[in-house]
N, C-alpha and C positions, 0 to 999 in steps of 0.2 A: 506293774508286775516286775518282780524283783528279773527274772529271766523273759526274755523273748523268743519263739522260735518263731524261725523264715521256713514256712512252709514249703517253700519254691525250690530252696535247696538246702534245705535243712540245719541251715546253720543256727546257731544257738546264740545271740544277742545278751550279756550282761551288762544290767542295768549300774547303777552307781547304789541303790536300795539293794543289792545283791551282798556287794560289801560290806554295807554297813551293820546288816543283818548278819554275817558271818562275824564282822571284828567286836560287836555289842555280843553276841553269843559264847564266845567266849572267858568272856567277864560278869558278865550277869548272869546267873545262874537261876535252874527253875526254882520256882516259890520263892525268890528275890522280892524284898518290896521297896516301889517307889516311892523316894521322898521329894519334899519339898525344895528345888532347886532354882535362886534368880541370877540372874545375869544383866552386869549393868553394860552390855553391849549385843543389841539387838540382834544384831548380823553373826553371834555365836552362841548360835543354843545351846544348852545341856539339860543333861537328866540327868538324876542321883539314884543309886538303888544299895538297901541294906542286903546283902548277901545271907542265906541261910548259917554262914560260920561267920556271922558278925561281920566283916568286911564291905567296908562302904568302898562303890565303883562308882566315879563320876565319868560321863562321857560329855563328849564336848566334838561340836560340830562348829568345823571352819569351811564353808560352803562358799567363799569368798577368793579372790582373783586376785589376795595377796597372803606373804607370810603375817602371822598374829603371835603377839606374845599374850600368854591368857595367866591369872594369876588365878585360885582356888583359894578360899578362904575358909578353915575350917576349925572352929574351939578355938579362934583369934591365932591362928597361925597361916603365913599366906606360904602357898607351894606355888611354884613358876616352872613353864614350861613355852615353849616356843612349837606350832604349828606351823607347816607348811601350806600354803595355798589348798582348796580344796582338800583338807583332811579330816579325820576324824580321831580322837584321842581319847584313851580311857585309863585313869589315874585310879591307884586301888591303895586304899586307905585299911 
């Protein structure tokens, strides 16, 4: 559950899927469709999506316990960007 509440005294728990859910919302918009997206580093997922006004969003999960430099390759052009430990980044083409 992207939120938790503590019954006992009501506090309200966000999870790490709380964010990611807000920062993906964002960028991807509804009726967006998902493309086909690989990654030659296992430990950095991503997902592609074509935007309703054409606009391709890649998001890129760094879930990892250090900084990553991650490169995008797109129509043989490569775009570079550097992550920070534990982040998540979404690139909009």
């Amino acid at each position: 559950a992207p939120v938790i509440a503590d019954t006992r005294d009501g506090s309200l728990h966000y999870m790490d899927s709380y964010w990611y859910i807000g920062h993906i919302s964002k960028f991807v918009r509804p009726g967006a469709i998902k493309v086909l997206t690989s990654s030659t580093q296992d430990d950095l997922p991503g997902a592609s999506f074509i935007n309703p006004d054409g606009r391709l969003a890649v998001v890129i999960l760094n879930a990892t316990d250090s900084a990553r430099e991650v490169g995008v390759w797109i129509s043989g052009s490569v775009f570079r960007t550097s992550m920070p430990e534990r982040s998540i980044a979404t690139l909009v083409f």
